[in-house]
N, C-alpha and C positions, 0 to 999 in steps of 0.2 A: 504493500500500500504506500511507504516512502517512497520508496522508486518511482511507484506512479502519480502521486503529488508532485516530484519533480519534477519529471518529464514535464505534465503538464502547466509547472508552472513556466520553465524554460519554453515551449511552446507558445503560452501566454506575451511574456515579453519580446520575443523577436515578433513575434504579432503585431505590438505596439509599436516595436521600433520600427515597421515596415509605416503601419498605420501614419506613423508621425511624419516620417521622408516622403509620404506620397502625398502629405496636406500643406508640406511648406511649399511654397510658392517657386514655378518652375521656372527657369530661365532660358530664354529663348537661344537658339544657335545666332540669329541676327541681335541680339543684345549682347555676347559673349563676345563676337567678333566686332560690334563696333565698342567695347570697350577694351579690346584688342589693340585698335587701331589708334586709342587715344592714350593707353596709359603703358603699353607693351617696354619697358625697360629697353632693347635693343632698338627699336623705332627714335625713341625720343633721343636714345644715343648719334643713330644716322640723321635726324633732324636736323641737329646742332653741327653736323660734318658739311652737308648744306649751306650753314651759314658761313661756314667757314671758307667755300669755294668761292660763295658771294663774294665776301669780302676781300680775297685774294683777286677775283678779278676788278673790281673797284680799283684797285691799286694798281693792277695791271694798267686800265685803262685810261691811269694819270701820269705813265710813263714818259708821253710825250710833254710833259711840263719842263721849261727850261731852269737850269741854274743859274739862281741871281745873288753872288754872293758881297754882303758887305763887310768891308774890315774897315779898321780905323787901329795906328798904333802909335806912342812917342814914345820917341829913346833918347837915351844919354848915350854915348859910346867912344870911341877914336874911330876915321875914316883915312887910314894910314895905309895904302891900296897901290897896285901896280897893276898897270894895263894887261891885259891878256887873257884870252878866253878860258871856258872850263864848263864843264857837265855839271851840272848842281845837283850835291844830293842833300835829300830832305831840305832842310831851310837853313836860305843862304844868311847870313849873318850880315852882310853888306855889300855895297856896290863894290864892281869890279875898277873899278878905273883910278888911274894916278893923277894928282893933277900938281904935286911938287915934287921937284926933283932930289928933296932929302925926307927923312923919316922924318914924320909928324904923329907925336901924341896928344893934343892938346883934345882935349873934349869938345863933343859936336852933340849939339841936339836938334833933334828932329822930328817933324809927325808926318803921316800919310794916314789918307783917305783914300776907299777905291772900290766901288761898283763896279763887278765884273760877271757880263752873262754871258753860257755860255749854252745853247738852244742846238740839237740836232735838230734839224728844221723837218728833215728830208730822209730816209732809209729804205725808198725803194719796197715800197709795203712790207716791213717789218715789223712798226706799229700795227696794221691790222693785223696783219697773221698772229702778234701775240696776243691779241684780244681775242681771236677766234678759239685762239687752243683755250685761253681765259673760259670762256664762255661750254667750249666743248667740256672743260672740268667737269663746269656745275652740270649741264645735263647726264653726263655719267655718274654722278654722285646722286644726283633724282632718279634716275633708272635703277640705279644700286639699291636705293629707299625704297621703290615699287617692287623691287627685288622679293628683297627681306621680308615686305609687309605683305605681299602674295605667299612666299614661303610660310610665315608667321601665322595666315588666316588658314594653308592648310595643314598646321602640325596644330590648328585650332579646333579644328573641324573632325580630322583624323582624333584626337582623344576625346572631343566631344560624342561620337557615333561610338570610341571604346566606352565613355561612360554608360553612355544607354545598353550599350552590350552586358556590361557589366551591372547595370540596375535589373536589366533582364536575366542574368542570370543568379543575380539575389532573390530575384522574385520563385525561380523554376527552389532552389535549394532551398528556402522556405515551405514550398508547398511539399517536396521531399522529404521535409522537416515533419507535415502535418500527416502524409498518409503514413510513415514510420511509427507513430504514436498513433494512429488510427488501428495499426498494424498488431502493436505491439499491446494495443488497451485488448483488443481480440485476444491475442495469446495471451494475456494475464489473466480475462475472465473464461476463456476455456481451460486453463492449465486450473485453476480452483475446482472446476469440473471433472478433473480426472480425464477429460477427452483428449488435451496436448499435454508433453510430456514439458521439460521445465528447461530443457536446450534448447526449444524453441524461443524460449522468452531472451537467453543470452546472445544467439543470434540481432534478434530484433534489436536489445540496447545497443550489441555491437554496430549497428548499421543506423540506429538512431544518432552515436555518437558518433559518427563518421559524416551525415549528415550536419551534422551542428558545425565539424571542423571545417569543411568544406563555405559555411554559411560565414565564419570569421575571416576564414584567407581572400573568398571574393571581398567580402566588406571590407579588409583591409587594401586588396588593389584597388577597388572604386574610392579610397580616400588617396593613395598615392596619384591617382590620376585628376584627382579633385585639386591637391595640393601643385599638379603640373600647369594645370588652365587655370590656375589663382595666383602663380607666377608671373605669366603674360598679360592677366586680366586685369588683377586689382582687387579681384573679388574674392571675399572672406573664402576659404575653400569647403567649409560646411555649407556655403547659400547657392554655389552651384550643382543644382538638382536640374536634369536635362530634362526638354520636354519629352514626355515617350510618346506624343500622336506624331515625332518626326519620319518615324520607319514607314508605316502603315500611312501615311499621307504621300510617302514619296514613292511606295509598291504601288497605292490606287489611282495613280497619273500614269498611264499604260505610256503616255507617250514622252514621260521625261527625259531620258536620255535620249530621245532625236532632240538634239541641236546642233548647228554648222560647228563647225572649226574655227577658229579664230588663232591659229598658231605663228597670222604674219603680227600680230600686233600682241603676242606676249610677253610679260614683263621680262621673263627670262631673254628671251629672245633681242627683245630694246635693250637690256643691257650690254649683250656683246656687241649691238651693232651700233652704239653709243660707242664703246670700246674702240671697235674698228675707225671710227668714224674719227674718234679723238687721235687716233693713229695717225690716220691723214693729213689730219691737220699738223700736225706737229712736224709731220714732211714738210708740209709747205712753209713752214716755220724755220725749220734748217735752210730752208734751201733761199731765205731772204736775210736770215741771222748775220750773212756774211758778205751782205752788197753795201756796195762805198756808202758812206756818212756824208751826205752833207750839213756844214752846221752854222750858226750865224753864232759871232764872237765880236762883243762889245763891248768897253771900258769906260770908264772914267774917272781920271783920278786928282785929287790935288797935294801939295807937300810943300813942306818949310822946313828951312835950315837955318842954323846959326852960321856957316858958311855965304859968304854974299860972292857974286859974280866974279870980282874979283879976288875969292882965293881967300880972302880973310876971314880969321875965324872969330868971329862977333862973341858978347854977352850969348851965355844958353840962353837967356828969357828970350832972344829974338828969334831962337829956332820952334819955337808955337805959335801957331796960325797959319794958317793956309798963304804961301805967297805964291805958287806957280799951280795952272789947271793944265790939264792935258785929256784928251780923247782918242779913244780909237775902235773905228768899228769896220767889218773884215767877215767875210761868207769864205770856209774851206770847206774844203772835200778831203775826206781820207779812206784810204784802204788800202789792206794789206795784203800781196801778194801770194803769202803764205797760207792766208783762207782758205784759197780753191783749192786744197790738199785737205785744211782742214773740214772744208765743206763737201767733199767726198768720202772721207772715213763716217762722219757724222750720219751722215744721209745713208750712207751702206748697213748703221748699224740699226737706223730708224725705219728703212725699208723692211728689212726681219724682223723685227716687232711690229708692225703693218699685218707686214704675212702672217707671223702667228696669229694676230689677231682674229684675222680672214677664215684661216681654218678654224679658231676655238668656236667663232660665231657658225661654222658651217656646219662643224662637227655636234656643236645645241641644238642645230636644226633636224638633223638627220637623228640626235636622238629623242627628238620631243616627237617627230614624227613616229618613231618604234614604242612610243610611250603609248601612243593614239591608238595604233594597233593594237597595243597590251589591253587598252583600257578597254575597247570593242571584244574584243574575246571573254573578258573578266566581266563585262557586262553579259554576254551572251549566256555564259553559265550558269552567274548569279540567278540569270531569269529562268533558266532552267531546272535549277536547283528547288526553286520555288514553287513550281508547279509539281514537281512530284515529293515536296516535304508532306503537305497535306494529307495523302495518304499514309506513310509511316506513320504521321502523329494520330491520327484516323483508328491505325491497325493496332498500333502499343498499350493505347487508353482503354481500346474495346477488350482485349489482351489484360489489362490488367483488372477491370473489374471485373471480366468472369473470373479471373484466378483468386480473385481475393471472397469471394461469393462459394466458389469449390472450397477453399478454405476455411472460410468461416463451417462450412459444414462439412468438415471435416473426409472433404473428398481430393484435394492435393496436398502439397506438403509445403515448408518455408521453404526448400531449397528453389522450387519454382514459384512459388508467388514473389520471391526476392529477386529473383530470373527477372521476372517481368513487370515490377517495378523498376529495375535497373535499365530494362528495354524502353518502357515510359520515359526515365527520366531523358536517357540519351537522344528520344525520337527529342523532347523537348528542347533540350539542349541542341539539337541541330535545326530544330526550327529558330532558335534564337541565334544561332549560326549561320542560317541561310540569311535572314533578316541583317544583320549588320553585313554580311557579304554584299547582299544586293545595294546598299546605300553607301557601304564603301567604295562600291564600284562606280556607281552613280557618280560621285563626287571627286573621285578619282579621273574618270574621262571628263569632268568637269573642270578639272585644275590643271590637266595635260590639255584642254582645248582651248583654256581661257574663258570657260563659260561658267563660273562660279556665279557669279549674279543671277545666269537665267534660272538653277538649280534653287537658290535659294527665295526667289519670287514666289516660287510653289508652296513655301511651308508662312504660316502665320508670324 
């Protein structure tokens, strides 16, 4: 009589705890995925990369700004100098020139002023081409975004159809739960009777307890995968409870998975031919990086010395203030010979990263296409599958209540009413097997087609 007070009080509470998960409030696959889309950690990471390409071509795009730089300095010093050229490195300390014929140290003061731009005017489209590659960034870093959040919505959708798989098979190990103690109340009140012998009865606990285990490891995966979409989602992972009319909504649209293809406008797809495309550009970028400069160079400057015209060296107070101005303004061109060597190794090694390119994008295409096949045949099956579960689950159930019926009266034995219970439970279990097949597959030619949207229109 313990033993059967426990059962059925154990019976009792997983009761409840089904009763309780089925009355909290479901959440839909389109609420899941758009709060995928707003709060997903890896999304809001690639966001912020985005900004970043922005801003790097912002900068790119003020390249063409010219240098206008102002100095202004006075010194004290000696101007004790003998004529003759020389290569100046870093900063000359003073003018080159001699203007007496013996060693003079006597202190000179002096200041200079000097506005000096210096504008590459002109490059031979240099400046666009490096706005273009600017520009080609950020749209590869947008495709890389659509990338991720495509991938994202289907590793969303993928555990969303396991959880329902796995609600579904809480529910088959439950009911497992109820005909086992249905089973086992039978043999406790015919083993009083003297009619079954009393290994009957330890069989049944045996398989009631095996039932229970079985009822704790699914409850334990359906939390692991609650905790995976509470990850990406944001949502507490006890509140996401999948809706379960998404199966049976998506089986009773006979014509759901007829939709076209859409494999030329795939995020996957945009991505490498953003790739490719950014390749290109950066050809054309080489191949102007190294054409002559022309630039516009203009001066102006003013200075005073404690030196006057004549050679003499005045009070320092007279060497501040501006006494002599001077200008000069001048258009060069330059280039270096040495480019066109350096602008053929460059270009030889940006043509190969071009190529690569060209195949990774041909080689996505050639296997999104083998995807499309996969997904058409796994469709095919699925729907196959489906039409002849029916029957199994049909022939197991019928199966099981005449044996449990011979049983109670004492006309089979446990080893076969247990037979075919077991047969039950499996026909079950492969109906809720066929069921996430058919909508994984559904979803699956929907995410190799790019038709994720029109799949998900169909459900509320």
């Amino acid at each position: 009589m313990y033993i059967l007070k426990r059962c059925f009080s154990a019976v009792l509470l997983l009761g409840f705890a089904i009763t309780a998960n089925a009355q909290q409030s479901a959440i839909t696959l389109k609420q899941l995925l758009n709060n995928v889309d707003q709060k997903a950690p890896q999304l809001l990471t690639d966001s912020s990369i985005i900004k970043i390409k922005q801003d790097q071509a912002a900068e790119v795009r003020n390249n063409w700004l010219p240098d206008l730089n102002l100095n202004y300095q006075a010194d004290i010093g000696t101007s004790n100098n003998t004529t003759g050229p020389y290569f100046g490195f870093g900063i000359i300390p003073s003018s080159s020139g001699g203007i007496h014929t013996t060693s003079v140290t006597s202190a000179v003061s002096d200041n200079l002023g000097i506005a000096a731009l210096n504008w590459e005017v002109y490059n031979f489209g240099k400046y666009h081409a490096e706005n273009k590659v600017a520009n080609s960034d950020i749209t590869v870093q947008q495709n890389q975004y659509a990338q991720s959040k495509y991938d994202l919505r289907a590793y969303t959708i993928g555990n969303y159809l396991q959880l329902l798989r796995l609600q579904d098979l809480l529910g088959i190990q439950y009911r497992n739960i109820t005909r086992t103690q249905q089973i086992l109340n039978s043999i406790m009140s015919l083993a009083k009777s003297g009619v079954r012998a009393g290994v009957d009865t330890s069989i049944a606990e045996a398989e009631l307890s095996k039932a229970r285990l079985n009822y704790i490891e699914v409850g334990n995966q359906l939390k692991q995968v609650q905790l995976q979409l509470s990850a990406v989602s944001g949502f507490p992972y006890q509140s996401i409870v999948p809706d379960t009319t998404v199966e049976m909504t998506l089986i009773d649209q006979p014509t759901a998975y007829l939709f076209p293809a859409d494999t030329t406008n795939h995020p996957l797809i945009n991505y490498y031919r953003s790739v490719y495309q950014n390749s290109l550009q950066r050809e054309d970028l080489v191949k102007k990086q190294y054409n002559p400069k022309i630039s516009l160079e203009a001066a102006a400057w003013d200075r005073g010395s404690s030196i006057d015209g004549a050679g003499q060296y005045n009070s320092l107070s007279t060497g501040y203030g501006f006494q002599r101005g001077n200008y000069l303004v001048g258009i060069g061109i330059s280039y270096n010979l040495f480019d066109l060597r350096r602008k053929q190794l460059k270009l030889r090694t940006q043509k190969a990263s071009t190529d690569y390119s060209l195949k990774k994008l041909q080689e996505q295409q050639q296997l999104l296409d083998i995807s499309a096949s996969q997904a058409d045949v796994e469709m095919e099956t699925a729907i196959n599958r489906l039409k002849e579960i029916p029957k199994q689950l049909k022939a197991a159930s019928d199966g099981y209540r005449q044996n449990l019926s011979l049983y109670k009266n004492g006309l089979s034995d446990i080893i076969t009413l247990d037979a075919s219970l077991n047969i039950l439970y499996r026909a079950e279990t492969d109906y809720m097997q066929a069921k996430y097949d058919y909508s994984s597959a559904l979803f699956q030619k929907a995410i190799t087609e790019n038709q994720v949207n029109t799949v998900l229109n169909l459900l509320k």
